[in-house]
C-alpha positions as CSV (number, residue, x, y, z in Angstrom):
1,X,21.7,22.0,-20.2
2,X,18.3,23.4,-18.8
3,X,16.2,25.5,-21.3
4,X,13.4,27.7,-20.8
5,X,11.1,24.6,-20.8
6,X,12.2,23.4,-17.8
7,X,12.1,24.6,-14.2
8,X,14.2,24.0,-11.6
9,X,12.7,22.7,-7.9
10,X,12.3,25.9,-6.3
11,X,10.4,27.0,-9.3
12,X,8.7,23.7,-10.0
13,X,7.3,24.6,-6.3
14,X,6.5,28.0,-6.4
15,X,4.7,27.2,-9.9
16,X,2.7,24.3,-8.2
17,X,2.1,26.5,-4.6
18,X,3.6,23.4,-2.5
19,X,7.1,23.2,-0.8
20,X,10.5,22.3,-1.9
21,X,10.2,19.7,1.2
22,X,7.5,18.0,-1.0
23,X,8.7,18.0,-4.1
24,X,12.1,16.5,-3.1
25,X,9.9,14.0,-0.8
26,X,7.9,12.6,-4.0
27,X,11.0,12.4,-5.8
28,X,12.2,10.5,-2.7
29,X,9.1,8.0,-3.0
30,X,9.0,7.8,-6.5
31,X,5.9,9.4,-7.1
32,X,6.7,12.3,-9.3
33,X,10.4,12.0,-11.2
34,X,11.9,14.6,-12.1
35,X,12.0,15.1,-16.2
36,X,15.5,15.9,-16.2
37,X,18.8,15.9,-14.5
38,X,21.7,17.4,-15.4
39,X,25.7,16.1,-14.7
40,X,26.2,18.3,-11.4
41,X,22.7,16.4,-9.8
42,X,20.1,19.3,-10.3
43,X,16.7,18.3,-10.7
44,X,14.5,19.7,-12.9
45,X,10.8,19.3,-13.9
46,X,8.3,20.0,-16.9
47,X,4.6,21.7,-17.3
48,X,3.5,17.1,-18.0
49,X,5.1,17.2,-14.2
50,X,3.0,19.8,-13.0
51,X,0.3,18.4,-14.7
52,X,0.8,15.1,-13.1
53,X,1.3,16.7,-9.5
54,X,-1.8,18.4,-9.6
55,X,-3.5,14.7,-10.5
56,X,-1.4,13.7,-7.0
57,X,-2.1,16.5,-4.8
58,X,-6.0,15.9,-6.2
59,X,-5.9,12.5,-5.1
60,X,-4.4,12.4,-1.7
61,X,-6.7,15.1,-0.9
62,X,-10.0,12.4,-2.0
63,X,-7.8,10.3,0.9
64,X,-5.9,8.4,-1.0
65,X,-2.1,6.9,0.7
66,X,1.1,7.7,-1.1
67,X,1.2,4.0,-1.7
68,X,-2.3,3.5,-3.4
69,X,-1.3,7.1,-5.4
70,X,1.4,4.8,-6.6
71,X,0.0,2.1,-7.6
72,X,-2.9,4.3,-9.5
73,X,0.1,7.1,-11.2
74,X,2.2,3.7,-11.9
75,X,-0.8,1.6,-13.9
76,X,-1.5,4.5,-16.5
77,X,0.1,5.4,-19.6
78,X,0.7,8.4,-21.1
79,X,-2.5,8.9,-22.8
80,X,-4.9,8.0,-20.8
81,X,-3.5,8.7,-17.8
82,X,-5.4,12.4,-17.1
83,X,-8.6,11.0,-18.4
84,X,-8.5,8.1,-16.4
85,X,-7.6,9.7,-13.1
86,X,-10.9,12.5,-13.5
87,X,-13.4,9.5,-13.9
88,X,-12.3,8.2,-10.7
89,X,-11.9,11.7,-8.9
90,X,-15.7,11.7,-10.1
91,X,-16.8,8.5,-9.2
92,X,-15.1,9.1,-5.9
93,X,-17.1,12.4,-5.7
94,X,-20.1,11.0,-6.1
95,X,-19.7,8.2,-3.3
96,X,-18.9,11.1,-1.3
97,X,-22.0,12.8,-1.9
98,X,-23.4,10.0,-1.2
99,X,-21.7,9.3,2.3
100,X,-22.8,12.9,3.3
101,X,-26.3,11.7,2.6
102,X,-26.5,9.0,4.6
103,X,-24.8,10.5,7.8
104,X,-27.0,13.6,7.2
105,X,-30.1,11.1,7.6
106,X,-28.2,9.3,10.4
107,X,-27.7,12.7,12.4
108,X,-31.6,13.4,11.6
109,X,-32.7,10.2,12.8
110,X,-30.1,10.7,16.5
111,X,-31.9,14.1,16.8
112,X,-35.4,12.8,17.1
113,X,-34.4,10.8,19.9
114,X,-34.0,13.7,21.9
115,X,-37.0,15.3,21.1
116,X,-39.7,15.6,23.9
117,X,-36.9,14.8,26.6
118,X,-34.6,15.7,28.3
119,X,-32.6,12.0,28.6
120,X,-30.0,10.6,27.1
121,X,-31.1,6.8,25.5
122,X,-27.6,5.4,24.9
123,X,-28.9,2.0,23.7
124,X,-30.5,3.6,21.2
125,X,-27.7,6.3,20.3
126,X,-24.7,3.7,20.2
127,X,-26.0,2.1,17.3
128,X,-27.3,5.1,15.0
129,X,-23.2,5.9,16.1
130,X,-21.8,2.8,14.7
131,X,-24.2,3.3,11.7
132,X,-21.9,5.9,10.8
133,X,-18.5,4.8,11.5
134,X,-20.0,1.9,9.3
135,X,-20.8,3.8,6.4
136,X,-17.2,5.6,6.4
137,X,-15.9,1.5,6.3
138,X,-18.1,1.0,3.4
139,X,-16.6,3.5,1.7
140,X,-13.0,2.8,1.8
141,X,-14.1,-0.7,0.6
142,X,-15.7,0.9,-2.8
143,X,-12.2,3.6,-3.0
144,X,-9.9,0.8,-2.1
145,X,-10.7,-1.7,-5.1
146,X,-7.2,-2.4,-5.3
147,X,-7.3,-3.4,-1.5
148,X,-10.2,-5.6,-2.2
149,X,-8.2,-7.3,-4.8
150,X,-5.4,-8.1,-2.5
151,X,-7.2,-9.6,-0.3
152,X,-9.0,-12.0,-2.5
153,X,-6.0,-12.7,-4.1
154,X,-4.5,-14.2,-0.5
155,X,-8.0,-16.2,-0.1
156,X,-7.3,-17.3,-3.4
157,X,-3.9,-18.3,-3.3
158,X,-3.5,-19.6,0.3
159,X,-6.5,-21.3,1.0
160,X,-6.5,-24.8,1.9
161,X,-10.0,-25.5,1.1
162,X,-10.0,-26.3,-2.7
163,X,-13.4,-25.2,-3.2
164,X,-13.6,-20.9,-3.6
165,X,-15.9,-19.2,-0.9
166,X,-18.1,-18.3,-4.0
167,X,-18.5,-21.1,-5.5
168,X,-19.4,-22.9,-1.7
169,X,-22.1,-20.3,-1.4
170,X,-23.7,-21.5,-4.3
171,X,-23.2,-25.1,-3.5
172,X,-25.9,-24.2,-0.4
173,X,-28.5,-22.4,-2.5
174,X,-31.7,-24.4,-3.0
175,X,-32.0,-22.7,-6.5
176,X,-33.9,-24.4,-9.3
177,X,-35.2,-23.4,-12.9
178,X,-37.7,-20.8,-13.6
179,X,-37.2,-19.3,-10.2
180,X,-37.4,-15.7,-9.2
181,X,-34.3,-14.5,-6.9
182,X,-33.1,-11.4,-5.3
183,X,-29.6,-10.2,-4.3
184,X,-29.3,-7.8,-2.1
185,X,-26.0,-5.5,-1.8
186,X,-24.9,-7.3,-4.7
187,X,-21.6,-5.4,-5.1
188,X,-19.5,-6.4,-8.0
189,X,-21.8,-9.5,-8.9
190,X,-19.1,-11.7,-8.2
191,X,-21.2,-14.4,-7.0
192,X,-22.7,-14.7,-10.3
193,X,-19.5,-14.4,-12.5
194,X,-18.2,-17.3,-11.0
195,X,-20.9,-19.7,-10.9
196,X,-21.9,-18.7,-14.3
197,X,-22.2,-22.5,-15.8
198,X,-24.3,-23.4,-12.8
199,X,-27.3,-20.8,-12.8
200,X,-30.0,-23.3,-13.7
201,X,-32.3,-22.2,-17.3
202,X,-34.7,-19.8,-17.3
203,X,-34.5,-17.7,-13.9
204,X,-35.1,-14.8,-13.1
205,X,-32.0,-12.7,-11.5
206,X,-32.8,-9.5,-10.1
207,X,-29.2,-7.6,-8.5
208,X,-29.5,-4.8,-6.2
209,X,-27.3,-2.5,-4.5
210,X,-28.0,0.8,-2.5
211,X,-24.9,2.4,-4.6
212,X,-25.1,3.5,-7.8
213,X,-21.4,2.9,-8.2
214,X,-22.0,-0.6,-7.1
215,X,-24.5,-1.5,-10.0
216,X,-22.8,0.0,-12.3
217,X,-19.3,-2.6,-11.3
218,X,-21.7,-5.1,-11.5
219,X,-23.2,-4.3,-14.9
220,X,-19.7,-4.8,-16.1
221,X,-18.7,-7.5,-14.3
222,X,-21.8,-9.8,-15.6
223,X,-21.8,-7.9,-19.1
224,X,-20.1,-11.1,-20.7
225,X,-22.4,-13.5,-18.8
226,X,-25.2,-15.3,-20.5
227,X,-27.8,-14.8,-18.3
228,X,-31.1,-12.5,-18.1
229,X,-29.4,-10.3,-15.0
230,X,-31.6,-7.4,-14.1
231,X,-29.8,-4.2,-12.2
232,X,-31.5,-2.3,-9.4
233,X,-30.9,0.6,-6.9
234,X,-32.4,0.6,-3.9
235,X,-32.3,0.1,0.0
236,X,-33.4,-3.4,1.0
237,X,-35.1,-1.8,4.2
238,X,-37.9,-0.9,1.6
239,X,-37.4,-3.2,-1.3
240,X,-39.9,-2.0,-4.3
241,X,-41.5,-5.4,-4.9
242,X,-45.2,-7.3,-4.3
243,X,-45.3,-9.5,-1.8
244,X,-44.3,-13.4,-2.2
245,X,-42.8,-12.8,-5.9
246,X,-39.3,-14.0,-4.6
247,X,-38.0,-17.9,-4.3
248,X,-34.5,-16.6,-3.0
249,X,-33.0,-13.5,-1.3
250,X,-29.2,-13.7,-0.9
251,X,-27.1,-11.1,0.8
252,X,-23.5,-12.1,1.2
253,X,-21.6,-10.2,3.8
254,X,-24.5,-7.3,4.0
255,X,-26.1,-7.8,7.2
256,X,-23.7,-6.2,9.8
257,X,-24.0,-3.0,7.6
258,X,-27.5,-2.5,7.7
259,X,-29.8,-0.2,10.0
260,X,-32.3,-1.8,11.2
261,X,-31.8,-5.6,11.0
262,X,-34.7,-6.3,12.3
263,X,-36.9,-3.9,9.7
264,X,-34.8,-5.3,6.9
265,X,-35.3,-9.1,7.9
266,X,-39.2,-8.2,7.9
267,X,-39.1,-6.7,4.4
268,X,-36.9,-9.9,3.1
269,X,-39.8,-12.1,4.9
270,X,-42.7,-9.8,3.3
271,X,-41.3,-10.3,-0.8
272,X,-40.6,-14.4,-0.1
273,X,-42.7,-16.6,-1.3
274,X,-44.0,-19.5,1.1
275,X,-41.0,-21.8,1.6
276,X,-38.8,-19.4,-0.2
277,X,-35.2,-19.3,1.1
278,X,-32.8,-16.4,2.9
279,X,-29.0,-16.7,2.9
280,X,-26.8,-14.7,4.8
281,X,-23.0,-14.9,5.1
282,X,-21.0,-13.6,7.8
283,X,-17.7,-13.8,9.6
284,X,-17.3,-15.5,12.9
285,X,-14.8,-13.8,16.0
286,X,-11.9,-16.3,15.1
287,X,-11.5,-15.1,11.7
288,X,-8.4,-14.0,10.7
289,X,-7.0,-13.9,14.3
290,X,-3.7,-14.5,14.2
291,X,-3.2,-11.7,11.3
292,X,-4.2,-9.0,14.3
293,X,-2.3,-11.0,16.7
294,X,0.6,-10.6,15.1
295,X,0.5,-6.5,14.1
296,X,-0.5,-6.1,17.5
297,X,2.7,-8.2,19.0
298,X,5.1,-5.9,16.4
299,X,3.2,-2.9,18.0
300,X,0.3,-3.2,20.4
301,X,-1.0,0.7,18.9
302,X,-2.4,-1.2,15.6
303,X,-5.6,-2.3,14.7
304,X,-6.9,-3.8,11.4
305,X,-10.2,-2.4,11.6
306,X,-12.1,0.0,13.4
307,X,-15.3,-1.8,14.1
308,X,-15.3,-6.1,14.4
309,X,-18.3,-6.3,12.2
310,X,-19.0,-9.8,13.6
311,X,-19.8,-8.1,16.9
312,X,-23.3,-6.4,15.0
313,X,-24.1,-9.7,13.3
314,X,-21.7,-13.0,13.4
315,X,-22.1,-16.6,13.0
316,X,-22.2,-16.6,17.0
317,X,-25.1,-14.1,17.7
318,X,-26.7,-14.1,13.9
319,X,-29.5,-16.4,14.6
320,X,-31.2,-15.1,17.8
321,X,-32.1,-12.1,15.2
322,X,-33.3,-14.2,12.8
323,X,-35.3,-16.5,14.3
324,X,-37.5,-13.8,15.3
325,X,-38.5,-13.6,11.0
326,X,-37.8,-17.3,10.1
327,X,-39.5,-20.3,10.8
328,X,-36.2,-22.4,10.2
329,X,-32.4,-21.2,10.1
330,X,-29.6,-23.5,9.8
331,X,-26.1,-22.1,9.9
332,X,-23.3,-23.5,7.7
333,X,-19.5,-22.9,8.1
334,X,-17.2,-23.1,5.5
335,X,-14.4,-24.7,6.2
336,X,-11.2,-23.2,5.2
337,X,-7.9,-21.9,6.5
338,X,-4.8,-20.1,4.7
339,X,-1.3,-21.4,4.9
340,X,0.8,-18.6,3.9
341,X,4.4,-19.0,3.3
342,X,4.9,-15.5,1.5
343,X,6.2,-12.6,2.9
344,X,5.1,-9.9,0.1
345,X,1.1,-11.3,0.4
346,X,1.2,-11.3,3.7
347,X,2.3,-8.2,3.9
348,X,0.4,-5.8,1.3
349,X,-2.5,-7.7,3.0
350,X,-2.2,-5.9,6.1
351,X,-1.8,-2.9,4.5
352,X,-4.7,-2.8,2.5
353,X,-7.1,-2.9,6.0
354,X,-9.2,0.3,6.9
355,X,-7.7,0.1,10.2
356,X,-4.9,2.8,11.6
357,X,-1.4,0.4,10.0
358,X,-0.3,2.7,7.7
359,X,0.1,5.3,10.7
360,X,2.1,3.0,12.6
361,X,4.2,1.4,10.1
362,X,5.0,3.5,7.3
363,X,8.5,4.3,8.3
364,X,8.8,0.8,9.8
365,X,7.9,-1.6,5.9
366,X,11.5,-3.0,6.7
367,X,11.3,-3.5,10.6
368,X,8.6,-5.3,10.0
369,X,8.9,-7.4,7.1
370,X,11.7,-8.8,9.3
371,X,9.4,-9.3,11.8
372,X,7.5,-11.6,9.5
373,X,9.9,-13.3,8.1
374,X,11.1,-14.3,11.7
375,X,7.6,-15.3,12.9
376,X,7.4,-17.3,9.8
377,X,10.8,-18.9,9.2
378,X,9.4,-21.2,12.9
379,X,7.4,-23.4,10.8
380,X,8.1,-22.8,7.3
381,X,4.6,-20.7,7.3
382,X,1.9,-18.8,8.8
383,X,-1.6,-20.6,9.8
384,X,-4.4,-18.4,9.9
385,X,-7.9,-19.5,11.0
386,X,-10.8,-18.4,8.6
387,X,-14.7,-18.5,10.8
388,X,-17.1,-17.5,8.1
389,X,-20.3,-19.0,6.5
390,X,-23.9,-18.6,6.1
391,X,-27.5,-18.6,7.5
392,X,-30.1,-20.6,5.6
393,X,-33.1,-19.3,6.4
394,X,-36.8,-20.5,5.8
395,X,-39.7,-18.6,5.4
């Protein structure tokens, strides 16, 4: 039997200043449980539920989905559960703060293109435009770490290549001892953390990142790795160096996110040394067709992603840009392709892309899993072409 520390729905939503129509549809999702219910069905909820919605409502309004709000409220226990969620409200904060930044300089810099005429230089406005949609994309992909995680994990389990993308990359770099390298939009340090046992002795490893956020991930990441890593911020348009102090300047899957290629291929050419070394990875046109060809044949409304990155810089058009800075550039694919004969993998995959899926299929998980299954159960699974590699570049 209810007691006065309990409140039924209508209360629970007149305490929390949301509708009945939400509470019961949480309920519905399994988001936010009711504390109690008594033998005739009623539902009833505690102040730890309110406390727990207002951790919900906080999140979906930093953009989160229902489902990743489940997945976060689901991996938390009791304890730390509050704490945890306001230091990522905060971190999340922060990246927004910095997003606002950068479209704030992006809208400065579109605004002097008008000034002193009266013309309208498209060429020049449709990129500063994509520049922004871009930074919204890089974004999600710092939120969405769980999404990130999925879709390594499919790379990882349904790769036919036996050799990791990461530890390929590494295969390619002409790195020796005592030699001074640069990583630029380092993220997580990932490249590092695998290849751990094969950084030759005594070099020096300088990781950047234009995030904050970023550096910090990657401090942790490396934290248990024994090498001398050092941890920068800054914007490799302008990288705060001397001239020829670098023997290597990697930049894995960077390029199509920058500003000015062409100003940032000059300042990577500026801090090499003579005969030093630029890699850059990148995606080709083919990659990961067949995963868009078949949301689009459940429902020709979807698309994965709202820009195709390999359009701005790909392993087809990447080395007309940098021949203009390099004296030599050899490109190298990796060879690779998944075989996936999951459903569930396949399918949490294509939910975790920044494109408009979720909109399209959210009351369709089901419908569409069927659809797989279907598309699948032809050849016992699902081959999916992978076009992505790197630019070696010589200075």
């Amino acid at each position: 039997m209810k007691d006065n520390l309990y409140y039924s729905t209508g209360e629970f939503a007149k305490k929390a200043r949301v509708s009945i129509r939400t509470i019961r549809y949480y309920d519905k999702q399994g988001i936010l449980k009711p504390s109690f219910i008594n033998d005739t069905g009623y539902r009833f909820y505690t102040d730890s539920d309110f406390g727990n919605l207002q951790i919900i409502l906080c999140l979906k309004s930093l953009g989160f989905s229902l489902e990743e709000i489940t997945d976060i409220t689901g991996n938390n226990n009791a304890s730390n559960y509050i704490m945890n969620s306001f230091e990522l409200q905060l971190k999340l904060v922060r990246r927004k703060i910095e997003q606002l930044q950068l479209m704030e300089q992006t809208i400065q810099d579109t605004s002097k293109l008008f000034e002193g005429t009266k013309e309208v230089d498209w060429k020049q406005i449709i990129p500063l435009i994509h520049i922004t949609n871009m930074e919204k994309d890089l974004n999600k992909q710092y939120k969405d770490s769980a999404n990130v995680a999925i879709r390594i994990k499919l790379h990882k389990n349904f790769s036919v290549n036996p050799t990791g993308w990461f530890p390929w990359i590494f295969s390619n770099l002409y790195i020796k001892p005592k030699q001074n390298i640069l990583e630029i939009g380092c993220g997580n340090g990932e490249l590092w953390r695998v290849n751990q046992d094969k950084i030759p002795p005594d070099c020096t490893l300088l990781l950047s990142d234009f995030s904050v956020g970023m550096i910090s991930d990657a401090k942790e990441n490396l934290k248990q790795v024994n090498s001398p890593f050092q941890f920068k911020v800054f914007d490799c348009h302008d990288i705060p160096a001397e001239p020829n102090v670098f023997d290597h300047v990697i930049g894995n899957h960077l390029v199509f996110y920058l500003k000015d290629r062409k100003k940032a291929f000059k300042e990577i050419n500026r801090v090499l040394k003579n005969d030093g070394y630029f890699y850059c990875s990148t995606y080709g046109k083919a990659h990961m067709k067949e995963i868009e060809q078949l949301v689009k044949e459940f429902d020709s409304r979807i698309s994965l992603s709202e820009i195709n990155l390999y359009d701005i810089f790909g392993m087809e058009n990447g080395m007309d840009d940098l021949k203009d800075c390099f004296r030599e550039v050899e490109q190298l694919i990796y060879d690779d392709c998944l075989m996936v004969n999951q459903i569930p993998p396949l399918f949490d995959y294509i939910l975790s892309c920044h494109g408009n899926q979720q909109e399209y299929l959210k009351d369709r998980y089901d419908e569409f899993k069927d659809f797989i299954k279907k598309k699948m159960s032809k050849t016992g699974s699902l081959k999916i072409t992978k076009m992505a590699g790197i630019f070696r570049c010589r200075k």
